[in-house]
PLY file of the C-alpha trace (Angstrom):
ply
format ascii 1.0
element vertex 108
property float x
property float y
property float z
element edge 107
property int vertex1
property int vertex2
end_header
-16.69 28.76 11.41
-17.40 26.27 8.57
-19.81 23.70 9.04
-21.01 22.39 5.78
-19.50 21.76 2.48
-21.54 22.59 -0.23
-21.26 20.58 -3.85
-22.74 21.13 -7.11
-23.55 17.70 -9.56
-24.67 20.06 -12.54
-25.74 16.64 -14.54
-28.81 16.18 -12.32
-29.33 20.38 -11.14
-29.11 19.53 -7.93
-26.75 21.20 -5.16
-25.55 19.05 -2.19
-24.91 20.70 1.33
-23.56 18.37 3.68
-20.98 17.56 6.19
-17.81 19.46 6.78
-15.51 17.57 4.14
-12.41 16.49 5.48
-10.50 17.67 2.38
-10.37 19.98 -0.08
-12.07 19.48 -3.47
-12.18 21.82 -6.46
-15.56 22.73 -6.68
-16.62 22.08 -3.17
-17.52 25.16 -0.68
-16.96 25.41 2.84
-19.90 27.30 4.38
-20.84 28.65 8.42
-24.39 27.80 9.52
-25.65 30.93 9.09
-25.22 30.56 5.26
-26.05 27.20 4.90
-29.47 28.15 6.00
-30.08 30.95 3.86
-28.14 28.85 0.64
-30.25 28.85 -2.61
-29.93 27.16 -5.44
-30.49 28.43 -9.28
-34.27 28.24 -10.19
-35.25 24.41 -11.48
-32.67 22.68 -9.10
-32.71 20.47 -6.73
-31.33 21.27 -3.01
-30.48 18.02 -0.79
-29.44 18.44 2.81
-27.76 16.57 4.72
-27.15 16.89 8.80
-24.09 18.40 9.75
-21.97 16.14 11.65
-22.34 17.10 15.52
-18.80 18.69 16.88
-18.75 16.06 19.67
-18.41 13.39 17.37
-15.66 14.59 15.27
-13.44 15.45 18.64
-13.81 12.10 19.97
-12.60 11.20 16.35
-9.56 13.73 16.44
-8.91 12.77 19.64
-8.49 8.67 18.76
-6.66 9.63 16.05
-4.27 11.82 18.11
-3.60 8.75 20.90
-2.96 6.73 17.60
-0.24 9.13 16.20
0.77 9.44 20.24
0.80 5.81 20.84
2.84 4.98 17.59
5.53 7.38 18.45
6.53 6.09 22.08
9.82 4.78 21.54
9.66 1.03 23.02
12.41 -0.71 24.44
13.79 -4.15 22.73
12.90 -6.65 24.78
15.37 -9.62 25.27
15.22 -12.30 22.34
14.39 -15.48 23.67
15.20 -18.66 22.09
17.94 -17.22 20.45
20.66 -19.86 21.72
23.58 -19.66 23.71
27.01 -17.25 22.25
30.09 -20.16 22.38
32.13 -18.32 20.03
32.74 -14.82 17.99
34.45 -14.03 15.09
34.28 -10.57 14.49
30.99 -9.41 14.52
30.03 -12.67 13.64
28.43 -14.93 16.85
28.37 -18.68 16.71
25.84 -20.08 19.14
24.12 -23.45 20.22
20.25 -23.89 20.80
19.24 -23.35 24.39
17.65 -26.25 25.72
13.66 -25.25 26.11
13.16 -27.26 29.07
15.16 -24.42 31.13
18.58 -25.61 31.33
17.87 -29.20 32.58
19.96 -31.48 29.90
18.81 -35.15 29.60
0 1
1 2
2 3
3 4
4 5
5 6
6 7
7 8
8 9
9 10
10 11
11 12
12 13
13 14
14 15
15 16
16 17
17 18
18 19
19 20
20 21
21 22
22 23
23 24
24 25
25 26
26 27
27 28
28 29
29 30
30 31
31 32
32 33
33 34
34 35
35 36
36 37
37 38
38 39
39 40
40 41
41 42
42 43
43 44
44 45
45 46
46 47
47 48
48 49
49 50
50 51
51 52
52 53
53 54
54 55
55 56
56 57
57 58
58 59
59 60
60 61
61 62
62 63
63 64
64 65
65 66
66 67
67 68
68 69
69 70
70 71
71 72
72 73
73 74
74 75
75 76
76 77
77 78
78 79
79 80
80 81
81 82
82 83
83 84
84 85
85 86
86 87
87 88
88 89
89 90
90 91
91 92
92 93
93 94
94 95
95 96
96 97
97 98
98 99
99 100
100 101
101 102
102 103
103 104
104 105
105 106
106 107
């Protein structure tokens, strides 16, 4: 199972191995720990390393992000419009209506 991503910047001869990426790149390559370890790099360059993220973390990521998505799709009932006034006539699907009073009902 891939663990690291390894990337090349051939400007400076050095090779990057790092993190998992979270998408694919031309150029990039997705390696296991096993070869990560035993990864060389052409003689003269650089090799930087960079911890792999722990597993843990990225679940508790995935997992937010799926109660997001989860959360965002739970259809919600309308709740009733308030201060939308009183219906005193209809036309069609036209509505006429007059302002509620705000001070619940009581007129002065």
């Amino acid at each position: 199972m891939a663990v690291y991503t390894l990337t090349y910047v051939y400007r400076d001869s050095t090779a990057v191995l790092g993190p998992l990426a979270a998408f694919v790149e031309p150029h990039c390559y997705d390696l296991c720990a096993r070869h990560a370890d035993r990864m060389t790099a052409p003689r003269g360059w650089d090799v930087v390393r960079l911890p792999a993220v722990v597993a843990e973390e990225e679940s508790d990521d995935l997992e937010a992000l799926a109660n997001a998505v989860r959360e965002a799709t739970i259809p919600r009932t309308p709740e009733e419009p308030t201060g939308q006034g009183i219906e005193v006539g209809r036309r069609g699907h036209l509505r006429v209506l007059r302002s509620a009073p705000s001070d619940g009902g009581n007129l002065r």
